[in-house]
C-alpha positions in Angstrom: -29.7 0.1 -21.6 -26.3 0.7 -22.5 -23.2 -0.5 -20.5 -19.3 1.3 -20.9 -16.8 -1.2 -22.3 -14.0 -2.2 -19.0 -11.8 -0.3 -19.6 -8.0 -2.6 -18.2 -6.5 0.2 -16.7 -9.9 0.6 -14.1 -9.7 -3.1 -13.8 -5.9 -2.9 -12.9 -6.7 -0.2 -10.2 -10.0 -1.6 -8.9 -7.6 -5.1 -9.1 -5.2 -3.1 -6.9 -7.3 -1.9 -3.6 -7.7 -2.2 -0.6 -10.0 -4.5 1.0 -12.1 -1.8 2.5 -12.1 0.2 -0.5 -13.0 -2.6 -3.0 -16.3 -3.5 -0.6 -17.4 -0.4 -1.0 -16.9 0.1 -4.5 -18.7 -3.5 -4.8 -21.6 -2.1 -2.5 -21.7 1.3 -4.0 -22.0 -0.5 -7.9 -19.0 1.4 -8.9 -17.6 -1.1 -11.5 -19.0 -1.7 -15.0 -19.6 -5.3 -16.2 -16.8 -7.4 -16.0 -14.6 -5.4 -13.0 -16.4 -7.3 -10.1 -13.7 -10.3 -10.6 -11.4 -7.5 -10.2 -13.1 -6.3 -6.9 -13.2 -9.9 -5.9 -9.7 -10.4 -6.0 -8.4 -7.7 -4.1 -11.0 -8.5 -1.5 -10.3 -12.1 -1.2 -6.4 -11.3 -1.4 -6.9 -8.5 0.9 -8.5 -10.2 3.5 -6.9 -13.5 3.2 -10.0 -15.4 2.4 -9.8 -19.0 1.4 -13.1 -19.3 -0.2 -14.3 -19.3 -3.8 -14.9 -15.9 -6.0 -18.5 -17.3 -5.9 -19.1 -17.7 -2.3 -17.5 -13.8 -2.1 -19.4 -12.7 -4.5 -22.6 -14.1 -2.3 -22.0 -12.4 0.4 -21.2 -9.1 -1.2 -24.8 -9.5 -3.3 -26.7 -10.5 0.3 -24.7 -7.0 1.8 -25.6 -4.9 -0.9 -29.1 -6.0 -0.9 -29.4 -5.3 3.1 -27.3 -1.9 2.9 -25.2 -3.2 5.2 -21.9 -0.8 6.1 -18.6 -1.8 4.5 -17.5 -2.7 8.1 -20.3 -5.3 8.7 -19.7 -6.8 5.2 -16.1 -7.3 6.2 -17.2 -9.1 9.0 -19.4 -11.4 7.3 -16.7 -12.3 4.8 -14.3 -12.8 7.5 -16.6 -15.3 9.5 -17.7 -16.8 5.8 -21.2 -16.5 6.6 
């Protein structure tokens, strides 16, 4: 299996989205290793979440894994459940 090097300009942009956007790029796997702390920051700045990257990135991996919409996913990370 081979995986594409980050590239810092895509981690810049992905850095640099919206909330909304940035779930769904997280949901939809569109990030190569290493961009999902990108992803997590704009989410976690974007939605003014006080929690830790890890407890984020939880919730995203339990949303992605129950094709959940980007909307209910937001929801969850709002309530921190």
């Amino acid at each position: 299996m081979h995986f594409a090097a980050p590239d810092p300009k895509n981690y810049q942009r992905l850095q640099s989205l919206p909330a909304e956007e940035a779930i769904a790029c997280y949901l939809g796997g569109k990030f190569t290793i290493g961009e999902d702390s990108a992803l997590l920051e704009a989410i976690q700045r974007g939605l003014s979440l006080p929690m830790k990257h890890e407890k984020i990135e939880d919730i995203l991996l339990a949303c992605a894994e129950e094709e959940v919409t980007v909307e209910e996913c937001r929801s969850r990370l709002v309530s921190g459940a």
